[in-house]
C-alpha positions, -999 to 999 in steps of 0.1 A, spaced: 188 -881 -128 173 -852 -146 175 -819 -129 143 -800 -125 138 -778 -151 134 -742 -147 104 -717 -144 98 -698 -170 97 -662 -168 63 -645 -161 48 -681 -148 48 -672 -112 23 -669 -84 -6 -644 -86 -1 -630 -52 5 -659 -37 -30 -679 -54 -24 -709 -73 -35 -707 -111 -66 -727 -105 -79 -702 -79 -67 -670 -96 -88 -678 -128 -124 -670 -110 -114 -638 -102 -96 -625 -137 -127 -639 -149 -151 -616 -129 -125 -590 -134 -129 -593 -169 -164 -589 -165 -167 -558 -148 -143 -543 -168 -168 -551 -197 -199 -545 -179 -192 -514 -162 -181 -489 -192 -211 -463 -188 -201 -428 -178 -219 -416 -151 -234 -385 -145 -250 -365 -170 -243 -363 -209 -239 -328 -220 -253 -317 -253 -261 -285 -257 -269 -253 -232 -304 -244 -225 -322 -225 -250 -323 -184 -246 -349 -163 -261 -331 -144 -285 -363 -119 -300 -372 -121 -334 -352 -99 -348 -330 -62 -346 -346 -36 -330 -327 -12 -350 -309 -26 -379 -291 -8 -404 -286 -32 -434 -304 -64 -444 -306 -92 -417 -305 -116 -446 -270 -102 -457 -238 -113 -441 -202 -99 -442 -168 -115 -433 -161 -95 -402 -127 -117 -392 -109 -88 -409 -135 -59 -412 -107 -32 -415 -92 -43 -446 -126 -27 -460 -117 8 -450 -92 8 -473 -66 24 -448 -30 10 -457 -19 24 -423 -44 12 -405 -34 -24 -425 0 -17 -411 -7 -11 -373 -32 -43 -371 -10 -67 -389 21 -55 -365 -2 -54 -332 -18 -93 -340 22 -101 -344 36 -87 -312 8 -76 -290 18 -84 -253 -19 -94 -240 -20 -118 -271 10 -134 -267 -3 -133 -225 -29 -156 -240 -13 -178 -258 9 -188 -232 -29 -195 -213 -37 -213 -248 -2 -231 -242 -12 -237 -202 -45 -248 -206 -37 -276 -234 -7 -287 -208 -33 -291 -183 -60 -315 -207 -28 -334 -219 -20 -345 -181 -53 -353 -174 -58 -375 -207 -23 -394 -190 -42 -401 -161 -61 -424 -179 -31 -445 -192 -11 -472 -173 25 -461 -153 52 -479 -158 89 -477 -140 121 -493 -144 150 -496 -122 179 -517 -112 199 -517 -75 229 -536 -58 226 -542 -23 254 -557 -4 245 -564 31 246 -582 64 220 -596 86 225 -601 122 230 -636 134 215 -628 169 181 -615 149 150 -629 147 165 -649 118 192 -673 128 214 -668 98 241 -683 115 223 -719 115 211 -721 82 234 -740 62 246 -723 28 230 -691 41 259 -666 44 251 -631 66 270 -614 40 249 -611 13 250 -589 -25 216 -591 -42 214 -579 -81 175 -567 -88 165 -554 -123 125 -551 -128 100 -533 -138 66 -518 -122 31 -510 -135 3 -496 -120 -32 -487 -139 -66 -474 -122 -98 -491 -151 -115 -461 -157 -154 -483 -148 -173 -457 -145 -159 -430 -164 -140 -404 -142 -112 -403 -161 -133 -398 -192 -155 -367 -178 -124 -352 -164 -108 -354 -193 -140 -340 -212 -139 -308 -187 -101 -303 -194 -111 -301 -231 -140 -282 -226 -116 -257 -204 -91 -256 -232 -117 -247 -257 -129 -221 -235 -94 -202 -234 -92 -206 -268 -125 -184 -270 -114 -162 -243 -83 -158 -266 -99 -150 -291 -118 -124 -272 -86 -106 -263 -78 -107 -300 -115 -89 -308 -108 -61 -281 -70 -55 -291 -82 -50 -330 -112 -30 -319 -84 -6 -298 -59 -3 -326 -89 10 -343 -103 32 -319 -68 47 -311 -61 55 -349 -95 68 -356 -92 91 -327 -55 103 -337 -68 108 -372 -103 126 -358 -81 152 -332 -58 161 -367 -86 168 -386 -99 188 -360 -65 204 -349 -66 214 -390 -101 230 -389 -95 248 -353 -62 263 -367 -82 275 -397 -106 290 -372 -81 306 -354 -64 323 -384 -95 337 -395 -101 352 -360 -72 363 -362 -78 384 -391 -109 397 -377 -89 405 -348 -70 429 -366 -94 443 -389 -112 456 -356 -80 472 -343 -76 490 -375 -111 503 -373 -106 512 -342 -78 529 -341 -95 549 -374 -125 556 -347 -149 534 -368 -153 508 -335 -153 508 -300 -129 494 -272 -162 466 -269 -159 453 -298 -122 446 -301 -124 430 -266 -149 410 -283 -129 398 -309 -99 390 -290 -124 370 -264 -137 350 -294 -102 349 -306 -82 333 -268 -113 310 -270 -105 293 -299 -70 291 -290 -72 278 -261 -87 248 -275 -54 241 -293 -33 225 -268 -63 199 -257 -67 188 -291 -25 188 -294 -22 168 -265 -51 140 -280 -36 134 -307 -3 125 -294 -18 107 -265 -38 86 -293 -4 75 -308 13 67 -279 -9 46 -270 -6 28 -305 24 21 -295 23 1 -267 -9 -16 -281 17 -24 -312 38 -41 -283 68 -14 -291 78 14 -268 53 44 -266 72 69 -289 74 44 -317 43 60 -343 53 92 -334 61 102 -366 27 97 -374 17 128 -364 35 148 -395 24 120 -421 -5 125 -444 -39 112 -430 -70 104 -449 -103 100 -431 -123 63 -438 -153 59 -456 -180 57 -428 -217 35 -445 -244 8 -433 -229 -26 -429 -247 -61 -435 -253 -72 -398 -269 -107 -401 -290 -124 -379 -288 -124 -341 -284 -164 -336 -254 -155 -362 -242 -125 -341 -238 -146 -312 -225 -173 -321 -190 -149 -334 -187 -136 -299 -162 -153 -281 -175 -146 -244 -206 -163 -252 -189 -192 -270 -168 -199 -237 -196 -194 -213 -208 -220 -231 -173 -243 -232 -176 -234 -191 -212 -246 -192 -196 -279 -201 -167 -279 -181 -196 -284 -151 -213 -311 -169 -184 -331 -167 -172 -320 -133 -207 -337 -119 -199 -368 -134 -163 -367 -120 -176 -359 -82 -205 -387 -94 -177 -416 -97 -166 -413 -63 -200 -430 -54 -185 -463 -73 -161 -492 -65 -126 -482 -82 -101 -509 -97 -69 -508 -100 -37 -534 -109 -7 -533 -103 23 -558 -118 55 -560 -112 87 -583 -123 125 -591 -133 154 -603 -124 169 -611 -86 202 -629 -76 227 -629 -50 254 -633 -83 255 -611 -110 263 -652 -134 227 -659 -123 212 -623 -130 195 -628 -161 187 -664 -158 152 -679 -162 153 -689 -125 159 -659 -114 126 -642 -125 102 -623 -102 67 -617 -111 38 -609 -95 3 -590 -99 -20 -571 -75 -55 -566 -86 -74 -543 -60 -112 -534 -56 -117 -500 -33 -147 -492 -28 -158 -463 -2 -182 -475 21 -186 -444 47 -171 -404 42 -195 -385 65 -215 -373 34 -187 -357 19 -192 -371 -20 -229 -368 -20 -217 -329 -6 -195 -324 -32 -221 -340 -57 -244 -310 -47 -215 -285 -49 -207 -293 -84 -243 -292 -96 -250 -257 -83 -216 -247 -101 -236 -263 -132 -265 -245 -123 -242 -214 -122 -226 -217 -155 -261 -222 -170 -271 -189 -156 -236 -171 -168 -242 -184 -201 -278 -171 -203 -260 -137 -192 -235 -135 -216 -259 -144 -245 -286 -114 -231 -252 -89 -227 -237 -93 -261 -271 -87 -272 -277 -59 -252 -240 -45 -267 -250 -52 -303 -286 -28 -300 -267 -4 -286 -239 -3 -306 -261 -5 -337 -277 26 -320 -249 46 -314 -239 37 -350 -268 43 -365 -270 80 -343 -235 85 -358 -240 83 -389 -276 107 -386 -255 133 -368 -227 129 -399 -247 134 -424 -263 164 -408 -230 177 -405 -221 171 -435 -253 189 -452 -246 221 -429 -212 220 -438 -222 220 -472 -245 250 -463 -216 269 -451 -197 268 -477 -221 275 -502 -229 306 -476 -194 316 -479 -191 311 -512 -219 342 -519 -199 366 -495 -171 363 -510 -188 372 -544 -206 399 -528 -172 410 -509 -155 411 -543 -185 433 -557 -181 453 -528 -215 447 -510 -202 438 -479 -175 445 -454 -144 424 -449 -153 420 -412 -192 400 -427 -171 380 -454 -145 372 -422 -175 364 -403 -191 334 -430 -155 325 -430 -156 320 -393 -191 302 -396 -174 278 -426 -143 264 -400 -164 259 -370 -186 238 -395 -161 220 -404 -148 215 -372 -181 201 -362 -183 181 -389 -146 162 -385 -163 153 -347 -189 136 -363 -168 117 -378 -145 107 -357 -177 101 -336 -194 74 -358 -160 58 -366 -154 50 -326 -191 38 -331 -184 21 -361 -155 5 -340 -178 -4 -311 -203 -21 -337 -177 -45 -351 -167 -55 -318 -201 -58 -307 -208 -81 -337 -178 -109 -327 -155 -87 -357 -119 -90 -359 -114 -129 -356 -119 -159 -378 -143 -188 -361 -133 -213 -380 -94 -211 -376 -96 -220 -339 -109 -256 -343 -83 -285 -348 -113 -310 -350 -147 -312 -364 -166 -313 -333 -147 -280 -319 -176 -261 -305 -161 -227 -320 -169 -240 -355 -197 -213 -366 -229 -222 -372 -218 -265 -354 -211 -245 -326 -233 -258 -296 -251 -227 -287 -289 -230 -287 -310 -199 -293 -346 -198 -295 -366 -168 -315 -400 -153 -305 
């Protein structure tokens, strides 16, 4: 007599169906998996158009021209201020804070792109036991069936939700669109750091140049100061006039400390901006400084502007993130499937582990489909699209803001550079004024107290004039950051449908 022979492994029941009754229903399986593939919800493509004007109101270069403004201090020509923003973009604490969010955010997309994939687990147990002959199962009376028993189990489990009508797929598009949106908000910490190394060394330089002219100012008075008490004590001027030129003189010298105490305050600050302890550029404030070359820079268009700015390139990533969030609150409306298989190996001896006979198999396809919530998912549908509506409407403010911050800062520029070269020009008057009384001093013309006097006239010119510029460098400053300077578009996109890619990048503009 043949024995029977032995059933292969993975050929078992299908929860309990026979295989001629579990084929209709892998078949209709099959075809919803194939039928139902649409995401639902809406497709996002772009953000709604904002009227962006036709043009500058103010602008002080060519629109048509355009400069490379990912490292617009390297044109200053500064080889300390080189230094300082290569070291802060190294060690800078808020960038490294957001690169950890970079780091964070990506973590995030990559668990919600697992979601989509099957779970699998292994495992293997012993289990001796014993079953009570008394129970419900009279162990006792079954022949062959001992009460002590030690079952071997190796197996594997599997469990995957089908994705039908695309939740997984819009949740994972707002992850992405989240992650991008760090990445710009990264970026924007990047702007603002470069744009206060800047500032702060600018205004350390400024207060020197300053400190230079005011001490300059103060020897003169100084001089004067003395040449009154000499007259005065010859009887050729009164008590009035040498409280006069002491007043004039404590004045002046009073402004000392304030401009002192700038300076250094300036280059502490670089250093914690550098990521260092405060003190560490202090020796800064001995070395030799040179004063940049303020001018008119190529500003581009405005569509061009904006699309550099990194808060309006992630209100726009944000703008997406809703999009997609409808779509996941939209799925909840749909029936969900989900399988889950399982198999291995059972035995009550570990001879018979492994064999073919001792397989295990079995898989559990499951249709859920939500049939009554109170309104809850239609609520939540609602929720999400106001959020949407939201987004839109932060979008459309931080496109009207950053152009509101370029006009001004083109402005302020624009005023800065005005107000430097009228400096400059009465500068130039002065000393061409002092220039003459010195002749005429020399000739004897005029007293030293007048030639003291144009002297005076020349270091509070030039005193004026190092404010100006100081003045239209913090502009200049402002300007670059207002025009999305001090970071490179392209270098943030790993793919070619990044939305920080420059002019791909999905922001939609519309001109008068």
């Amino acid at each position: 007599m043949k024995s029977k022979p032995r059933t292969p492994f993975l050929r078992a029941t299908v929860t309990g169906l026979t295989p001629g009754r579990a084929r209709p229903l892998v078949l209709a399986l099959s075809c919803v998996l194939l039928t139902a593939c649409a995401s639902v919800g809406p497709d996002y493509r772009e953000p709604p158009p904002v009227d962006v004007g036709s043009g500058w109101s103010l602008p002080l270069a060519s629109e048509s021209q355009s400069a490379d403004l990912s490292q617009w201090w390297s044109a200053l020509d500064d080889p300390i201020l080189d230094r300082l923003m290569a070291t802060a973009l190294a060690q800078n604490l808020d960038l490294r804070h957001a690169a950890a969010r970079i780091d964070e955010a990506r973590a995030l997309r990559d668990r919600v792109a697992g979601e989509a994939l099957p779970t699998a687990a292994a495992g293997a147990s012993v289990n001796r036991r014993r079953q009570s002959e008394n129970g419900p199962l009279p162990v006792g009376s079954i022949p062959g069936l001992d009460a002590t028993q030690t079952i071997y189990d190796a197996g594997f489990d599997a469990a995957w939700e089908a994705d039908l009508f695309g939740a997984k797929r819009r949740a994972l598009e707002g992850a992405s669109a989240r992650l991008q949106a760090t990445e710009a908000e990264a970026q924007g910490i990047r702007m603002r750091i470069v744009a206060e190394v800047a500032r702060t060394w600018f205004t350390a330089v400024g207060a020197r140049y300053e400190l230079h002219a005011q001490q300059a100012t103060l020897d003169t008075l100084q001089q004067t100061l003395e040449l009154v008490r000499l007259r005065h004590a010859l009887g050729d001027a009164s008590a009035a006039d040498v409280e006069a030129a002491y007043a004039q003189w404590t004045a002046v010298n009073a402004l000392i400390p304030d401009i002192q105490a700038r300076q250094r305050a300036a280059i502490l600050s670089l250093g914690v901006l550098l990521g260092a302890p405060p003190e560490r550029e202090l020796a800064l404030l001995d070395g030799p400084l040179t004063p940049s070359t303020l001018r008119a820079l190529p500003v581009g268009e405005r569509a061009e502007m904006l699309r550099r700015r990194p808060d309006v390139l992630a209100a726009e990533r944000r703008l997406a993130a809703s999009s997609a969030d409808i779509g996941v609150a939209t799925a909840e409306l749909f029936p969900k499937l989900s399988i889950g298989v399982g198999g291995g190996f059972q035995a009550l001896s570990t001879g018979d582990w492994f064999d073919a006979s001792s397989s295990r198999f079995s898989i559990l396809p499951l249709i859920s489909w939500r049939l009554f919530d109170g309104g809850r998912v239609r609520a939540e549908i609602r929720a999400r699209e106001a959020a949407e509506r939201q987004a839109a409407l932060a979008y459309e403010q931080a496109v009207l803001a950053a152009l509101g911050d370029a006009e001004r800062a083109l402005g302020d520029y624009h005023g800065g550079l005005d107000t430097l070269e009228r400096r400059g020009m009465a500068l130039d008057a002065a000393r061409t004024s002092y220039g003459h009384a010195k002749a005429r001093y020399a000739a004897g013309d005029i007293a030293l107290v007048e030639l003291l006097a144009a002297q005076r006239s020349l270091h509070e010119a030039e005193t004026a004039a190092a404010r100006a510029h100081t003045n239209a460098a913090v502009q200049l400053v402002a300007l670059y950051k207002a025009l999305g300077g001090g970071w490179d578009v392209s270098t943030t996109a790993s793919t070619a449908t990044h939305p920080l890619r420059g002019a791909a990048a999905p922001v939609a503009f519309s001109s008068r």
